[in-house]
C-alpha positions as a Markdown table, in Angstrom:
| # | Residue | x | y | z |
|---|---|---|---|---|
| 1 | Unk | -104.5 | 46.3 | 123.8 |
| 2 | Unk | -106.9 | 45.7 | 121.2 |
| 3 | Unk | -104.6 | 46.9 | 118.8 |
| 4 | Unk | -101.7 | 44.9 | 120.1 |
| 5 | Unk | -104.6 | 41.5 | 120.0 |
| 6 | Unk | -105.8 | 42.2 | 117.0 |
| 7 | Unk | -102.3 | 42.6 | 115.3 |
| 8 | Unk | -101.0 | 39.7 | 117.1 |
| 9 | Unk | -103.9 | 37.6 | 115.4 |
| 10 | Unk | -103.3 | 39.6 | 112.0 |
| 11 | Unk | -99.5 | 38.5 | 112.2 |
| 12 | Unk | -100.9 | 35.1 | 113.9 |
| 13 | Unk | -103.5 | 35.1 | 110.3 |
| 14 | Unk | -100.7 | 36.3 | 107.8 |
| 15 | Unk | -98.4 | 33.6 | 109.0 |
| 16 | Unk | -101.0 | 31.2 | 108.5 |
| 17 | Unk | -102.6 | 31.8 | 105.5 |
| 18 | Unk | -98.8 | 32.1 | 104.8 |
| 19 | Unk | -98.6 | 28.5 | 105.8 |
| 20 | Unk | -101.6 | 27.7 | 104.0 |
| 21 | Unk | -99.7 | 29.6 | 100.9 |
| 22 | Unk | -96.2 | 27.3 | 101.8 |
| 23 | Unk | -98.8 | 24.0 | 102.6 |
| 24 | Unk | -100.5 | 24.5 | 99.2 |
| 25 | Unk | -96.9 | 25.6 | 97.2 |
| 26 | Unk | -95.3 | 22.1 | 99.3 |
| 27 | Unk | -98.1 | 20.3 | 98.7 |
| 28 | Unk | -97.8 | 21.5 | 94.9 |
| 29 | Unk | -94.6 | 19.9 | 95.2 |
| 30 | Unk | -95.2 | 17.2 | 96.7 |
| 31 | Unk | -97.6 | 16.7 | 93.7 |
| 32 | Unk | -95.5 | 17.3 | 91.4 |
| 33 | Unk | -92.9 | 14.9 | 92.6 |
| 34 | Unk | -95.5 | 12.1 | 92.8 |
| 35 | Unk | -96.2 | 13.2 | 89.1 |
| 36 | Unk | -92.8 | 12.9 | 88.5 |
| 37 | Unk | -92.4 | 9.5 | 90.3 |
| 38 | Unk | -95.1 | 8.2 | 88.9 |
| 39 | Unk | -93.5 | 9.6 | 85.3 |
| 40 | Unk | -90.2 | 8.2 | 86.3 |
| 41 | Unk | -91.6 | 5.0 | 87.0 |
| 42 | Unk | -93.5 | 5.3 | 83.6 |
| 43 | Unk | -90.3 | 5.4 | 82.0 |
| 44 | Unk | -89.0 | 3.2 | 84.0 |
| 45 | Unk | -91.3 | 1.0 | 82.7 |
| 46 | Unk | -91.2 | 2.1 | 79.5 |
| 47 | Unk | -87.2 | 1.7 | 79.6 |
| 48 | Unk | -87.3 | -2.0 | 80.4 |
| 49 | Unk | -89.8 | -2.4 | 77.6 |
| 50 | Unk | -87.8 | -0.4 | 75.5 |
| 51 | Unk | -84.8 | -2.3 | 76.7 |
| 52 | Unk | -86.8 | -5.5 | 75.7 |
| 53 | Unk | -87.8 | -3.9 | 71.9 |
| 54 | Unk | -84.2 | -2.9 | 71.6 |
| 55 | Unk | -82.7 | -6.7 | 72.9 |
| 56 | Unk | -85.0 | -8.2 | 70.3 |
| 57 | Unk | -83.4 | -5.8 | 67.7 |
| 58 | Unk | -80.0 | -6.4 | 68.7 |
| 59 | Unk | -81.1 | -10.4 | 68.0 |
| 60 | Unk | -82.4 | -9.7 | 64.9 |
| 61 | Unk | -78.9 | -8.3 | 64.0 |
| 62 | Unk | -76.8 | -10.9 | 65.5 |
| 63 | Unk | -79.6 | -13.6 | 63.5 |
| 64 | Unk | -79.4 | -11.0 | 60.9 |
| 65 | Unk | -75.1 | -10.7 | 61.0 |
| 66 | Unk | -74.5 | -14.4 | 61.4 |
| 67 | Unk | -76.7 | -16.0 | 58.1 |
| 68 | Unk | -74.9 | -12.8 | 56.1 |
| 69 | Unk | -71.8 | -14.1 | 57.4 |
| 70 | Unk | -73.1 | -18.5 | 56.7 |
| 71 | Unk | -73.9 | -17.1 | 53.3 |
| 72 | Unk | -70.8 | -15.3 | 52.7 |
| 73 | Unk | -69.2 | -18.2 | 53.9 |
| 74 | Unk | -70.6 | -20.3 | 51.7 |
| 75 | Unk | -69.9 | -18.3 | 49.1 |
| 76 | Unk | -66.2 | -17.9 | 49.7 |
| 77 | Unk | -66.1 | -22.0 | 49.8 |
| 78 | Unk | -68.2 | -21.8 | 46.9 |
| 79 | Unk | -65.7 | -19.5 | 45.0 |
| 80 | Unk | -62.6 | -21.7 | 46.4 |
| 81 | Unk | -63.9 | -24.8 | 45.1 |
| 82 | Unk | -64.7 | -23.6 | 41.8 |
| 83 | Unk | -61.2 | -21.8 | 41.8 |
| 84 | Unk | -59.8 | -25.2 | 43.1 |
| 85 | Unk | -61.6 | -27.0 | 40.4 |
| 86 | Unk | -60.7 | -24.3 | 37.3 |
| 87 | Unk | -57.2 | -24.8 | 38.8 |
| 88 | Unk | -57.0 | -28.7 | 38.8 |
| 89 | Unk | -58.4 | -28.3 | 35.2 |
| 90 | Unk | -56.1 | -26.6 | 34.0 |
| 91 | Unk | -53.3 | -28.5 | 35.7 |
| 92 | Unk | -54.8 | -31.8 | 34.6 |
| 93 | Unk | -54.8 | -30.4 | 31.1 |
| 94 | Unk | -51.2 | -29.4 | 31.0 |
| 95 | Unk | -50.4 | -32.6 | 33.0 |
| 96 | Unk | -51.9 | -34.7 | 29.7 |
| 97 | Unk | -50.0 | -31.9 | 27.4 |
| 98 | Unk | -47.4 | -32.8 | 28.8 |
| 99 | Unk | -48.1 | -36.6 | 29.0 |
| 100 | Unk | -48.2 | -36.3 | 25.3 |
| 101 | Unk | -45.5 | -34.5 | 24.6 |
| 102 | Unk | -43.2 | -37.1 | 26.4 |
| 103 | Unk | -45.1 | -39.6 | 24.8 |
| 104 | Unk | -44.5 | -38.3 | 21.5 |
| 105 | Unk | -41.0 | -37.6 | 22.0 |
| 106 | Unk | -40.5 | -40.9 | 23.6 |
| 107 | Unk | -42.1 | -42.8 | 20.5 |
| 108 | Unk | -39.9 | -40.4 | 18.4 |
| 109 | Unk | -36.6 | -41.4 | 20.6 |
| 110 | Unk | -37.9 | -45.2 | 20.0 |
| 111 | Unk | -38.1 | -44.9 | 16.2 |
| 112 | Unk | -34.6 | -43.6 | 15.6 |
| 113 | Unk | -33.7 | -46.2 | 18.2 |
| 114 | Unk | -35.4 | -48.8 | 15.3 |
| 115 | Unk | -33.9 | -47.1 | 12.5 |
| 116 | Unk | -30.2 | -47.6 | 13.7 |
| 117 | Unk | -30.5 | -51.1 | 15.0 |
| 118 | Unk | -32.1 | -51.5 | 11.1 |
| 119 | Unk | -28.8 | -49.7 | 10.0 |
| 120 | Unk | -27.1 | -51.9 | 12.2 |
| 121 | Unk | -29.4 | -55.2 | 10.9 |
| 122 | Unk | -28.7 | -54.1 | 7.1 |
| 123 | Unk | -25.0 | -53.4 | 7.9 |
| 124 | Unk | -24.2 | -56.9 | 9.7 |
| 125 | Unk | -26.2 | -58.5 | 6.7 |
| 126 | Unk | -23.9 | -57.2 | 4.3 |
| 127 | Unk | -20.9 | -58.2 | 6.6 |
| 128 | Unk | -22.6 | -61.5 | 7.3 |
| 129 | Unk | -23.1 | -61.9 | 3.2 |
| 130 | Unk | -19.3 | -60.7 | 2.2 |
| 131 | Unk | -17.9 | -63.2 | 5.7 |
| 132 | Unk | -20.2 | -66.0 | 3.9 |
| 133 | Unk | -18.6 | -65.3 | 0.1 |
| 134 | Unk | -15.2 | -65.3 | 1.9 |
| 135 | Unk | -15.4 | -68.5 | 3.3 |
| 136 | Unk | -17.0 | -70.3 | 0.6 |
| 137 | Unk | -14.3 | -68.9 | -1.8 |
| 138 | Unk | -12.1 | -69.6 | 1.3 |
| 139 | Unk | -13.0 | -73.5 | 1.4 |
| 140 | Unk | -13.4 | -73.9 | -2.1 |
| 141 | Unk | -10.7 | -72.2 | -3.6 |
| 142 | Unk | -10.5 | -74.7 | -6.6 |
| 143 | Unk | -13.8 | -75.5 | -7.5 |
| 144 | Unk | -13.0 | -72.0 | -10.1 |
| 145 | Unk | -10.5 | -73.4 | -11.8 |
């Protein structure tokens, strides 16, 4: 009987230092997990600062992407307007090339224009001159004689 009380207490002690051995391994576990809540909840914390750092860097880029994008803008217009001004240069010079050259040939159309109607001028003078001589000799035909 002792035997049987005795191994009844061993199996009662091996369960229980058993359960100590579980108790300590759970509560080992149970540790842990806190540690790794606690962890979690570090990162956790560290993620929404992180998330914070990283939004700020995201603003810098947008800041960052936007005045590349003003500049470039205003670079673009820059470019165009000097491209629009090169262009109405040049179209203002062949404008007064061209100005000229109708000028010129306008003035060159208007001198021949002068010359003939002096042609013309010399040519009715002469007719005028040989109409007058007619018509003297016409009305005096005997003042000759």
């Amino acid at each position: 009987m002792e035997s049987a009380t005795n191994e009844a207490s061993r199996k009662r002690m091996k369960p229980d230092a058993g359960e100590k051995q579980e108790d300590h391994i759970s509560n080992g576990t149970v540790m842990e997990e806190i540690a790794e809540k606690e962890q979690s909840e570090a990162i956790i914390v560290g993620s929404e600062e992180m998330e914070l750092n990283i939004s700020h860097i995201f603003e810098k880029i947008e800041r960052f992407t936007q005045l590349v994008t003003v500049i470039l803008h205003k670079q673009l217009v820059s470019e165009l307007l000097e491209s629009g001004k090169s262009m109405f240069k040049e179209l203002s010079n062949d404008f007064e090339e061209r100005l000229i050259m109708i000028h010129k040939e306008q003035m060159e159309k208007w001198q021949e224009e002068i010359k003939e109607l002096r042609l013309i001028d010399a040519s009715n003078e002469e007719a005028t001159a040989l109409l007058s001589n007619a018509r003297f000799l016409l009305q005096n035909p005997f003042s000759e004689s």
